[in-house]
Rosetta silent file (secondary structure, phi, psi, omega in degrees, C-alpha in Angstrom):
SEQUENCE: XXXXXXXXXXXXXXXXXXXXXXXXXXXXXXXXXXXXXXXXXXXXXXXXXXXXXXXXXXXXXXXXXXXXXXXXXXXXXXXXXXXXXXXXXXXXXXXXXXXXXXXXXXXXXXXXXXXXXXXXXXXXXXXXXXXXXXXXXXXXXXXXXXXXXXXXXXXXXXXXXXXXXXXXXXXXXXXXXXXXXXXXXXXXXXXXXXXXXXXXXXXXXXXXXXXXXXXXXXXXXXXXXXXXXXXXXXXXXXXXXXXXXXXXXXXXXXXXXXXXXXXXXXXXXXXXXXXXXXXXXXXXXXXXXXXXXXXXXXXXXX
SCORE:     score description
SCORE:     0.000 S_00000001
   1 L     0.000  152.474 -114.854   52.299  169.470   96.094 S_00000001
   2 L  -153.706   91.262  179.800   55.280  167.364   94.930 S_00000001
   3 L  -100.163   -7.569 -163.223   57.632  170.882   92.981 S_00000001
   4 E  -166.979  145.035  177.426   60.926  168.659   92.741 S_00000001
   5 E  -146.310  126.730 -175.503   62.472  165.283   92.657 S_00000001
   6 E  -111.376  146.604 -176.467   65.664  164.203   93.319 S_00000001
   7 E  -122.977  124.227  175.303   67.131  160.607   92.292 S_00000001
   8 L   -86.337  170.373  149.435   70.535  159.709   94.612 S_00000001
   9 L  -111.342  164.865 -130.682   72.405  156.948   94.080 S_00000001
  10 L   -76.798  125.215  178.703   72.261  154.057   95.760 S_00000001
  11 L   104.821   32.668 -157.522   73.513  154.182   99.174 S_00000001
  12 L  -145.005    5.552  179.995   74.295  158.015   98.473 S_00000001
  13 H   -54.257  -81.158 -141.724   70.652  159.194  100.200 S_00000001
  14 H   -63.520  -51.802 -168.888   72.136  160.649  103.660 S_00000001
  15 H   -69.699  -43.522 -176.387   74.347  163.160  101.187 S_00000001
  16 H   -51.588  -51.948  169.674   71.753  164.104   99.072 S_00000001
  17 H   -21.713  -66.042  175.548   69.650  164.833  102.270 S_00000001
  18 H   -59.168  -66.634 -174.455   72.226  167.090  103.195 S_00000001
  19 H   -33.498  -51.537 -151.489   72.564  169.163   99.851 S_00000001
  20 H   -70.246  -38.719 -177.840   68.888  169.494   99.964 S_00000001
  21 H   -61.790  -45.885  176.951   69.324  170.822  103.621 S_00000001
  22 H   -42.664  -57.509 -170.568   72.407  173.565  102.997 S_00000001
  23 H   -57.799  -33.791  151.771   70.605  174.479  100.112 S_00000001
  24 L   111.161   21.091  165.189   67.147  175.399  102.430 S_00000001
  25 L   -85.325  164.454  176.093   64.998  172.784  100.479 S_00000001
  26 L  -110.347  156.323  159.955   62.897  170.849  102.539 S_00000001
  27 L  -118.675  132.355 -157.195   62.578  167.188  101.855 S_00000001
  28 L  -112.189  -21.345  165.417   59.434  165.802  102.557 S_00000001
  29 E  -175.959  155.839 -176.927   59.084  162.571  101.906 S_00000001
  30 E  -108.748  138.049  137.041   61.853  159.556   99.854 S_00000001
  31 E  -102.048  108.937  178.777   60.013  157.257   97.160 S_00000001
  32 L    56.258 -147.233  177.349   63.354  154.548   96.981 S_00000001
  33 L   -58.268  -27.256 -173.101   65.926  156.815   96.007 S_00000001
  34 E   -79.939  112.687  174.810   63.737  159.734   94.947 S_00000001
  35 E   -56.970  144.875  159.968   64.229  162.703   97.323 S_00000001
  36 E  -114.414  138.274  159.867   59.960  164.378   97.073 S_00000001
  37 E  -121.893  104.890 -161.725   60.005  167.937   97.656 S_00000001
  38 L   -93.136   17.956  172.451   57.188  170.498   97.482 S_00000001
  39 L   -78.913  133.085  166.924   60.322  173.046   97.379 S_00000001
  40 L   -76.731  164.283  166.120   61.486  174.160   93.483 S_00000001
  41 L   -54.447  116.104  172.686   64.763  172.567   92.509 S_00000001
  42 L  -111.351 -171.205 -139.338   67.885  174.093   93.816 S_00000001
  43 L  -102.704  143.780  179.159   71.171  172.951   92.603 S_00000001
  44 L  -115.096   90.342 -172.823   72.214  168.857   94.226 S_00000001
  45 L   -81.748   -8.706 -173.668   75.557  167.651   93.272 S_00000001
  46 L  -118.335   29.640  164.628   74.831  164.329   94.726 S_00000001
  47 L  -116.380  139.515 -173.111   71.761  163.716   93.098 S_00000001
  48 L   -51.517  -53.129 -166.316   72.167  161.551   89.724 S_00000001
  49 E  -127.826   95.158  153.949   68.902  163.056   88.219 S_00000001
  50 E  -132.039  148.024 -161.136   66.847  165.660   89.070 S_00000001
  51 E  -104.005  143.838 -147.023   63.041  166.287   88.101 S_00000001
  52 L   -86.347  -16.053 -174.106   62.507  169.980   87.448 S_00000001
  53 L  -150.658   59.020 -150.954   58.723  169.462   86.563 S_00000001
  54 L   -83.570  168.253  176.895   57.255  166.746   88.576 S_00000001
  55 L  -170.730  138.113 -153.803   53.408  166.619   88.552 S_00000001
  56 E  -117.592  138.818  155.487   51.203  163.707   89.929 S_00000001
  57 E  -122.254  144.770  175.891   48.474  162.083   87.870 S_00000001
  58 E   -61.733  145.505  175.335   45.759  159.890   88.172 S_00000001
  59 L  -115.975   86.915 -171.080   45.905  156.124   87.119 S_00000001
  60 L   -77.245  -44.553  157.579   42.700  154.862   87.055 S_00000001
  61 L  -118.221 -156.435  170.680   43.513  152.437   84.675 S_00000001
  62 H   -93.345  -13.117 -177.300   47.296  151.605   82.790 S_00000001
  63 H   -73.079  -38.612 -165.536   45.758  152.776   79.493 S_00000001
  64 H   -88.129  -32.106  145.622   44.895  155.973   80.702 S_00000001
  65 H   -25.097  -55.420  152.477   48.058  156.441   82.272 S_00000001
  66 H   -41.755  -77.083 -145.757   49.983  155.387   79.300 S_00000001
  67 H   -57.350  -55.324 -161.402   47.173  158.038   77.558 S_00000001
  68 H   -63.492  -41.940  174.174   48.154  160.822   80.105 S_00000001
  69 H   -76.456  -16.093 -178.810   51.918  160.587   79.295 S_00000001
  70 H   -84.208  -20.857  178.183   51.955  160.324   75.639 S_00000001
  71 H   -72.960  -43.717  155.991   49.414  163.198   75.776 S_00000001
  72 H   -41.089  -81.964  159.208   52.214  165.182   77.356 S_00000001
  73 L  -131.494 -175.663 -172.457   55.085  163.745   75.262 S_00000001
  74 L   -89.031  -77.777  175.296   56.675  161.118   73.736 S_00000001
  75 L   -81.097  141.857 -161.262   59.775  159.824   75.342 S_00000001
  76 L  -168.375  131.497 -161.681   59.580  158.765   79.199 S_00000001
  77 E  -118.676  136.402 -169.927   62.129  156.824   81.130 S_00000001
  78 E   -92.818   83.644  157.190   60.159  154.520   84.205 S_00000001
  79 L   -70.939   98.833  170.180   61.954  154.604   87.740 S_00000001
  80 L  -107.986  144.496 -171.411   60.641  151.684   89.165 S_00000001
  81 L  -145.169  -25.623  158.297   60.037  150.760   92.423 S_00000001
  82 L  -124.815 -161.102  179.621   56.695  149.534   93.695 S_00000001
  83 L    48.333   32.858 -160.601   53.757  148.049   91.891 S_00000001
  84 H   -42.034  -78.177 -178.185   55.756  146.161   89.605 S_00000001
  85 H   -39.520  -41.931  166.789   53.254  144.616   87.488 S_00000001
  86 H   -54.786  -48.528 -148.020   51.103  147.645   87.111 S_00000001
  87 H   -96.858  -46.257  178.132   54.039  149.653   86.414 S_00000001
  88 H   -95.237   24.111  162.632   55.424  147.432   83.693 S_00000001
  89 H   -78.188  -63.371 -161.768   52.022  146.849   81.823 S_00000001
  90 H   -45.297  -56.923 -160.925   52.033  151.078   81.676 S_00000001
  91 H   -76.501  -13.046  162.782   55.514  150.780   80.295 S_00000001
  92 H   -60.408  -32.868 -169.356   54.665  148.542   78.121 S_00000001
  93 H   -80.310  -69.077 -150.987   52.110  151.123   76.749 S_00000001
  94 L   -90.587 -174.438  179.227   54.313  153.906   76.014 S_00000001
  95 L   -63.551  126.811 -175.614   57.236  154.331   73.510 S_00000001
  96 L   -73.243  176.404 -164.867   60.391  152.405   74.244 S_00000001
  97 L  -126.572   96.871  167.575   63.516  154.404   75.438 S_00000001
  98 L   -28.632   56.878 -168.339   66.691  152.729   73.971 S_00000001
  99 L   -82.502   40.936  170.975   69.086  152.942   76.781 S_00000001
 100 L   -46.325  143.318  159.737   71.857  151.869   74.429 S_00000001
 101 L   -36.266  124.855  145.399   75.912  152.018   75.245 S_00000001
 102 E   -72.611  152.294  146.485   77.732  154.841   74.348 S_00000001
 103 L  -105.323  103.755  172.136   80.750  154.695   72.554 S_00000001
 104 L   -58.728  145.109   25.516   82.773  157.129   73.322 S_00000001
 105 L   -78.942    4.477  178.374   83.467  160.357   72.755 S_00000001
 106 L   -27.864  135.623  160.680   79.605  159.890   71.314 S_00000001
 107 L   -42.298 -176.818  148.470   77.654  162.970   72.567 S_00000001
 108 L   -89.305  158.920 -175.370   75.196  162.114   75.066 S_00000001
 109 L   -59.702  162.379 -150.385   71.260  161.677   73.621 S_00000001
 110 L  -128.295  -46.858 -179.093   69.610  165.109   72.735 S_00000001
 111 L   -69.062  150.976 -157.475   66.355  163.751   72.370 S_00000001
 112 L   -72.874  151.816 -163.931   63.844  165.478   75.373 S_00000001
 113 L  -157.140  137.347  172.088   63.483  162.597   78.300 S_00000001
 114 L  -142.740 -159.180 -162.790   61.211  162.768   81.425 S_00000001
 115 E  -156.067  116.444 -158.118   60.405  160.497   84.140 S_00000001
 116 E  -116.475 -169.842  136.309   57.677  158.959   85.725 S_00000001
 117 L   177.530  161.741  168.372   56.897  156.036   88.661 S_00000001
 118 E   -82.890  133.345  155.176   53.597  155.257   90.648 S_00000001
 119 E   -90.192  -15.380  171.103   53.356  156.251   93.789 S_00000001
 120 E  -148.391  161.295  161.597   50.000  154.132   94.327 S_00000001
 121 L   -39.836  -31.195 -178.343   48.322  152.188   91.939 S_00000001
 122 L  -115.431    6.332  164.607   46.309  154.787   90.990 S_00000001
 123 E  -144.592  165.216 -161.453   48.600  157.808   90.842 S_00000001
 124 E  -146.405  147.142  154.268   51.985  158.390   89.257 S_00000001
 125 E  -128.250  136.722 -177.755   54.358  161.112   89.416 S_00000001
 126 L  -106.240  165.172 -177.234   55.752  162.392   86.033 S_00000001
 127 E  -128.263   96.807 -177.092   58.531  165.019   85.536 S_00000001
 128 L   -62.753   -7.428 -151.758   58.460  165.672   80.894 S_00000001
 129 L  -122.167  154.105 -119.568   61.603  167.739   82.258 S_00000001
 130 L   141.564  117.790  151.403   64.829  166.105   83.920 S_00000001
 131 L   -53.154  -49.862  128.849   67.974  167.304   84.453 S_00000001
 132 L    -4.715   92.265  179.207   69.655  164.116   83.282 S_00000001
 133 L   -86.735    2.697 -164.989   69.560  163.120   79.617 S_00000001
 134 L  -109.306  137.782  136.381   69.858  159.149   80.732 S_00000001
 135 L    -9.901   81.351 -153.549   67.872  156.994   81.946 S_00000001
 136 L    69.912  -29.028 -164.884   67.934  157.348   85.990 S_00000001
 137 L    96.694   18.369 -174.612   70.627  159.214   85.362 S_00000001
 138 L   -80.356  107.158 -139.499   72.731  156.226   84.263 S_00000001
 139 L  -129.952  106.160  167.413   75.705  156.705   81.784 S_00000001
 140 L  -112.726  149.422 -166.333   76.463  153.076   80.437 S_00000001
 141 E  -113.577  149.585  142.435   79.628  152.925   78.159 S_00000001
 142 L   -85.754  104.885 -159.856   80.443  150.161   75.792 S_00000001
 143 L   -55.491  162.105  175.858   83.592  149.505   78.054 S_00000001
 144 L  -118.703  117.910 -162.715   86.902  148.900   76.772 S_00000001
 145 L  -104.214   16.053  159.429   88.207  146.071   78.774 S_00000001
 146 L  -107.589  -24.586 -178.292   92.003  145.703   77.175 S_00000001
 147 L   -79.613  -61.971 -162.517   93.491  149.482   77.014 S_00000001
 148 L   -78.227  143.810  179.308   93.103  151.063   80.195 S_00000001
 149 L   -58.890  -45.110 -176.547   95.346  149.860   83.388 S_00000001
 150 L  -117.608 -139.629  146.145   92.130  150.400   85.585 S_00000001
 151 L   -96.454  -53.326  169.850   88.118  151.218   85.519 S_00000001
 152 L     0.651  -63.561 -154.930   89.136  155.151   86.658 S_00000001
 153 H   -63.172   -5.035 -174.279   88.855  155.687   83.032 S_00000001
 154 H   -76.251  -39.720  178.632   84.933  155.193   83.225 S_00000001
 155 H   -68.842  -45.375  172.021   84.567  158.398   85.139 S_00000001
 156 H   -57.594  -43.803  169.341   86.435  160.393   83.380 S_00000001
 157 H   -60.334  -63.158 -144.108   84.486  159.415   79.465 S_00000001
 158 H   -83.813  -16.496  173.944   81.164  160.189   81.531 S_00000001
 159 H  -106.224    0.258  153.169   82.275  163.265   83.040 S_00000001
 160 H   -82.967  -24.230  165.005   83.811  164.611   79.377 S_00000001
 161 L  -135.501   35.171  167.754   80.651  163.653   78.286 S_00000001
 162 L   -91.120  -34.287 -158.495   77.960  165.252   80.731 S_00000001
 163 L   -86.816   -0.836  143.709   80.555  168.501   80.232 S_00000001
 164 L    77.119   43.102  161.790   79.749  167.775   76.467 S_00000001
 165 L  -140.563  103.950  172.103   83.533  168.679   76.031 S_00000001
 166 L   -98.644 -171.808  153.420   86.784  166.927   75.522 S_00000001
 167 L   -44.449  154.079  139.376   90.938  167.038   74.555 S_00000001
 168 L  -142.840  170.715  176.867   91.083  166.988   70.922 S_00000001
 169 L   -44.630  131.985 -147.287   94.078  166.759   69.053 S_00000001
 170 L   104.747  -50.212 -137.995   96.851  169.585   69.676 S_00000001
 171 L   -77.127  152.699  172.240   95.350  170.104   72.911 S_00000001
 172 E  -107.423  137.770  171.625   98.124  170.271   75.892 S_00000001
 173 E  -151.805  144.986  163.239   96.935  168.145   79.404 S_00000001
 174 E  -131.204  138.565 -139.838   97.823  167.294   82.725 S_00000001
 175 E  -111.223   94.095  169.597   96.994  164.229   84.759 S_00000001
 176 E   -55.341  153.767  156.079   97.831  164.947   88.576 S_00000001
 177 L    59.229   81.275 -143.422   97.739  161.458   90.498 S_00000001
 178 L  -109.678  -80.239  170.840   98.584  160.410   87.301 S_00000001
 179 L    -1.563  107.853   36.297   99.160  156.186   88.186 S_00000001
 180 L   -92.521    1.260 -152.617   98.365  153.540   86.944 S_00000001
 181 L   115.829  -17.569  131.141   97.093  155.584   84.339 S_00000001
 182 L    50.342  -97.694 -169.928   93.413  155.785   83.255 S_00000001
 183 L   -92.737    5.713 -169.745   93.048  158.892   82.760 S_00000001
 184 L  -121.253  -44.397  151.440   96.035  159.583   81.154 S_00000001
 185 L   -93.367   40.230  143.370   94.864  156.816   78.700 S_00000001
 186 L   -47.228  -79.552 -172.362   91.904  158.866   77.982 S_00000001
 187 L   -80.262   -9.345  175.913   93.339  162.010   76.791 S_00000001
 188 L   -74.733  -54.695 -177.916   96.199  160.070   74.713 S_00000001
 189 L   -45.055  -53.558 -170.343   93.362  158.041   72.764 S_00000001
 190 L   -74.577   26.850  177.648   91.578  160.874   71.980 S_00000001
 191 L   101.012  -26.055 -172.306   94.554  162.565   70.437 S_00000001
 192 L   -82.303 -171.394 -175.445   96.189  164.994   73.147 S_00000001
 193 E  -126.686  122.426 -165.004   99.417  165.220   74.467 S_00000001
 194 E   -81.433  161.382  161.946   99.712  164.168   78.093 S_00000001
 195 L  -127.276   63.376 -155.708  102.032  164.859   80.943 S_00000001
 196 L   -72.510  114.385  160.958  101.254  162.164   83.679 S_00000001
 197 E  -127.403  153.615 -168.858  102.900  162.853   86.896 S_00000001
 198 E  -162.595  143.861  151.540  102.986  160.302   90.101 S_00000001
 199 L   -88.402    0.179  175.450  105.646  159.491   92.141 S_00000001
 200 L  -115.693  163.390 -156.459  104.595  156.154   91.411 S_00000001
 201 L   -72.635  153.614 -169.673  105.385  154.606   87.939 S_00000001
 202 L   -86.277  162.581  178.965  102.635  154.871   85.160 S_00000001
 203 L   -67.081  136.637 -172.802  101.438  151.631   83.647 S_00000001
 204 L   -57.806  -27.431  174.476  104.090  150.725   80.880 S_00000001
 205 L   -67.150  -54.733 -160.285  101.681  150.074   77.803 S_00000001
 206 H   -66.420  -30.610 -165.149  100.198  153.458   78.919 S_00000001
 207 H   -96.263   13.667 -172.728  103.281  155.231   79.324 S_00000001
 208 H  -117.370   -0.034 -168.637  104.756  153.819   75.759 S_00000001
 209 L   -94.917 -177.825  178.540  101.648  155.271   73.964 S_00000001
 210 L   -75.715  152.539  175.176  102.134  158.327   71.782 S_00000001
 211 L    76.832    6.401  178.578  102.196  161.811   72.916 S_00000001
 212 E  -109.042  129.896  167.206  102.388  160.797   76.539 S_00000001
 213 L   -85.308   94.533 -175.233  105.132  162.033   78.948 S_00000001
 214 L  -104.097  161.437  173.656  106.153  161.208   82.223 S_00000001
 215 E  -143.532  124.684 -161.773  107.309  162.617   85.437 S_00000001
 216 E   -87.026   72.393 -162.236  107.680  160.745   88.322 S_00000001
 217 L  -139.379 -179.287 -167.453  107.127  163.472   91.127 S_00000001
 218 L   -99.897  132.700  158.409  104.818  164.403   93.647 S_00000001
 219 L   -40.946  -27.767 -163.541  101.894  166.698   92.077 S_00000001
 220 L   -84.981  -42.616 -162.185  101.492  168.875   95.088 S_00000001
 221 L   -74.619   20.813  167.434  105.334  169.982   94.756 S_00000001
 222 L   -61.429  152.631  152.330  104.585  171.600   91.088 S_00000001
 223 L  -151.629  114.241 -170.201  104.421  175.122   91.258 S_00000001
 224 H   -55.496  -12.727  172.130  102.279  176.391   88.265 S_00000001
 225 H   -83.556   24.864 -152.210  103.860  179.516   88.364 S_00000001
 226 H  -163.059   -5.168 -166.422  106.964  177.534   87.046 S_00000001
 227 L  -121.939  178.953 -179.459  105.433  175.556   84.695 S_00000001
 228 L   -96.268  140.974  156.513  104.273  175.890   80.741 S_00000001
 229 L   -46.033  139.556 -165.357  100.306  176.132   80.702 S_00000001
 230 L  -136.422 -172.390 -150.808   98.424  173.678   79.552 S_00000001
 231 L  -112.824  -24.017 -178.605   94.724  173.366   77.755 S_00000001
 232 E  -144.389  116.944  145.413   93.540  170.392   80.880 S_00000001
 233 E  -110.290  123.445  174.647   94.313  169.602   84.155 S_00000001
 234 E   -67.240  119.209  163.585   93.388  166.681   85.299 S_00000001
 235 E  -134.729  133.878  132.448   93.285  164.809   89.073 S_00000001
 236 L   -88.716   33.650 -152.257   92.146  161.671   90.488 S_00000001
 237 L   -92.213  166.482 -178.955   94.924  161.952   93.075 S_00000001
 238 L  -105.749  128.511 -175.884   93.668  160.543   96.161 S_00000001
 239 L  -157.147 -174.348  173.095   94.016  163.058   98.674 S_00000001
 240 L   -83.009  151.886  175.833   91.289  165.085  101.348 S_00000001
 241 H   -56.210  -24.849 -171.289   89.059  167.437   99.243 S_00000001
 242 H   -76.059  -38.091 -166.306   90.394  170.640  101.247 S_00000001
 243 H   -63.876  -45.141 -175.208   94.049  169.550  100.515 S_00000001
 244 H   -57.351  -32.327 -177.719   92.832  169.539   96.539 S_00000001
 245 H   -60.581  -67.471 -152.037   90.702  172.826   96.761 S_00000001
 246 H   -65.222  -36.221  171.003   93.958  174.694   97.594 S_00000001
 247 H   -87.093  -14.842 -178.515   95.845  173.618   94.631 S_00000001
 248 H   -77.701   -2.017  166.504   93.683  173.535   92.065 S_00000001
 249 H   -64.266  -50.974 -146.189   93.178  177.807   93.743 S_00000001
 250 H   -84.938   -8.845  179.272   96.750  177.921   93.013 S_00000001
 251 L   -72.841  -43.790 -162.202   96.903  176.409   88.940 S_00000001
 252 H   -71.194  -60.326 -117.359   93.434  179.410   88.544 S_00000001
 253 H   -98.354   -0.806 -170.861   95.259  181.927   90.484 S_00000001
 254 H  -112.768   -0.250 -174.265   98.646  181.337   88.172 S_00000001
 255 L    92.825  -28.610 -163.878   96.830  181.205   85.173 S_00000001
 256 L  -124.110   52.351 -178.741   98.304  177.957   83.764 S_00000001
 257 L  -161.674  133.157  176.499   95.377  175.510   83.283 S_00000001
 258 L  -109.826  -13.173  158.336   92.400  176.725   80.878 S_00000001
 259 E  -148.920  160.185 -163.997   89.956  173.898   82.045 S_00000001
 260 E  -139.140  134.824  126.253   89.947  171.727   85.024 S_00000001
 261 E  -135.389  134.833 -120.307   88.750  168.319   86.095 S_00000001
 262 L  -136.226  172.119  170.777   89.131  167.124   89.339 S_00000001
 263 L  -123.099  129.451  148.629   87.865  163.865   91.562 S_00000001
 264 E   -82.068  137.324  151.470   86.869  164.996   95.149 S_00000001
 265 E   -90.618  140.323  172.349   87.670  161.845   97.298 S_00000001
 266 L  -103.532  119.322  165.899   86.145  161.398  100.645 S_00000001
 267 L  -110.513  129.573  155.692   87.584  159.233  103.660 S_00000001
 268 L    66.260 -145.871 -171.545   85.358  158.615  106.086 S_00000001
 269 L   -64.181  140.861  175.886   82.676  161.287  106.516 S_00000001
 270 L   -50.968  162.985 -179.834   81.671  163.576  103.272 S_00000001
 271 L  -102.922   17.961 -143.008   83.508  166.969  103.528 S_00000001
 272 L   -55.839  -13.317  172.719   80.659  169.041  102.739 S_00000001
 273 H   -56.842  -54.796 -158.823   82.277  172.322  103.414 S_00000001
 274 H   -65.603  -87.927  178.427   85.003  171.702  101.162 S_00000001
 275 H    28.854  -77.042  167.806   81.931  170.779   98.531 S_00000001
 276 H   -72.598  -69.001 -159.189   80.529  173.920   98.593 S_00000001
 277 H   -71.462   -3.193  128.462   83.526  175.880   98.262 S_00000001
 278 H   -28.301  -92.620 -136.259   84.244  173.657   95.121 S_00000001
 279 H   -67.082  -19.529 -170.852   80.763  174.426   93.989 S_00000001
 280 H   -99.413  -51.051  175.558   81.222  178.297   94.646 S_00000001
 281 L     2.934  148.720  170.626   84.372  178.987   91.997 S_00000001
 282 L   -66.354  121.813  140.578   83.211  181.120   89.239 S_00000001
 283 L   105.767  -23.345 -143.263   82.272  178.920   86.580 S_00000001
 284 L   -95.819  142.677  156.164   82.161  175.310   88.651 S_00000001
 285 E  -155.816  145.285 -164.511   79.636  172.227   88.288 S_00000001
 286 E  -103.867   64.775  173.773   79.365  169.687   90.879 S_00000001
 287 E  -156.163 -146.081 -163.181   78.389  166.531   90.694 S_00000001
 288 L  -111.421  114.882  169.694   77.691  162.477   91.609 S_00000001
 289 L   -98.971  149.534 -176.583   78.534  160.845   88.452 S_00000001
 290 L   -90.119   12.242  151.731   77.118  157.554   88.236 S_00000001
 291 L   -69.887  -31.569  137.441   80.917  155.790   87.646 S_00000001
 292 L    92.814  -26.580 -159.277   81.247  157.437   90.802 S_00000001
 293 L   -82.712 -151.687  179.098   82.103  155.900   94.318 S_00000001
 294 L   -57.982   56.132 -167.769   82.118  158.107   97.677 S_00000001
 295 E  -147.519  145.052  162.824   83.421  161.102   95.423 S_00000001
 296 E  -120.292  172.248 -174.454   82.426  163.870   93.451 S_00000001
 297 E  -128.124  137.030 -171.563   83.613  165.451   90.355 S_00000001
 298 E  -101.767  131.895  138.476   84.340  168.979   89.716 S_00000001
 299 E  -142.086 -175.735 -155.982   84.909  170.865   86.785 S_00000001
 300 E  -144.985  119.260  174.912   85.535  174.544   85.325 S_00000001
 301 E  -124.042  145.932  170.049   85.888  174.730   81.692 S_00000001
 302 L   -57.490    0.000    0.000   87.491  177.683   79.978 S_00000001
């Protein structure tokens, strides 16, 4: 019996693997990308989606498939992967799922979303429940492809708006590994007042916009016990995850940051220790956003 499903992303299996192993789940069998477990669902940071209430049904035909999920609910998002035709007659069948752009800071969708695919022609497994409110677990933005210096800035709208929180105006924030700038023209759009520091120079449109301030220094040599507090700290800096764990210890243990969001980076082999001791803070969620690359993103909100 099939208690959990995890969906990695792609080329991201081998981590997931591991989470499910620390954590003492067994994994039992991959459909594609979908970890199968007959374990319940413990917590995954590197899986994009996971379904919390998987159940397998027969398909004898696509109507009565189609019948069996609508009998359940309404909205149902299709991972597909074999049986193509079969699977997109069924989908064809059920209500479509609009898997429009966001524009951000738009919430994320609200409305309840579950998940199917066939595992044979004649049986499917559905989940009505998903962690995920997306598609797959698939956060598409309608990008802005003249303001921001990089892409960077993709992760950051998608992780402000899985944490269903952002800056707003007033707000104080600071962008460690602050260059070219990104992420720093994130929290300026949306109103706050920035502090970017890099030793290397911020992009000049970004560092000309209002309320943002720079200092052209190394991040690690702050010491937060020295500094005014602020309402965000921010990092992308690229550094090892263990080097990052200890300062973002030392901003909580000072006091001077009231939410945090961080990028782990990874060289070379995943860190998974440092991972977990991320993931154990008071307060922390962990996870594989699908903007994304060999990294995960941490935050703590206040």
């Amino acid at each position: 019996m099939i208690r959990s499903a995890y969906l990695a992303a792609e080329g991201f299996e081998n981590d997931l693997a591991e989470d499910l192993r620390r954590a003492g789940a067994r994994l039992d069998a991959w459909h594609g990308r979908l970890a199968l477990s007959a374990d319940m669902p413990v917590a995954a940071p590197w899986a994009l989606d996971v379904w919390t209430d998987p159940r397998e049904i027969a398909v004898p035909s696509v109507k009565a498939g189609a019948d069996a999920l609508r009998a359940i609910q309404r909205n149902w998002a299709h991972y597909p992967l074999l049986h193509h035709r079969r699977s997109a007659l069924l989908a064809e069948r059920l209500p479509p799922v609009k898997a429009r752009a966001l524009v951000f800071p738009e919430p994320a969708p609200s409305g309840h979303l579950g998940a199917w695919t066939l595992l044979a022609p004649d049986r499917m497994l559905a989940s009505p429940n998903k962690t995920s409110p997306f598609v797959n677990g698939e956060v598409h933005f309608a990008e802005d492809r003249e303001g921001p210096p990089s892409r960077a800035y993709l992760k950051l709208w998608e992780a402000l708006t899985r944490l269903g929180r952002h800056p707003v105006p007033g707000e104080t924030c600071l962008d460690l590994g602050a260059s070219p700038g990104g992420w720093t023209w994130v929290m300026a759009k949306l109103g706050a007042r920035v502090t970017a520091v890099d030793k290397a120079p911020l992009d000049p449109a970004i560092a000309a916009m209002p309320g943002v301030s720079c200092r052209q220094e190394s991040a690690f040599g702050l010491d937060p016990r020295q500094e005014v507090p602020v309402d965000w700290l921010f990092s992308d800096i690229i550094c090892y995850p263990e080097r990052l764990l200890g300062l973002v210890r030392r901003w909580m243990e000072a006091g001077a940051a009231r939410n945090f969001v961080c990028t782990l980076k990874f060289q070379g082999e995943t860190d998974h220790d440092a991972a977990a001791a991320f993931a154990a803070i008071p307060g922390a969620q962990l996870f594989h956003g699908f903007h994304n690359k060999h990294e995960l993103t941490f935050a703590r909100l206040g």
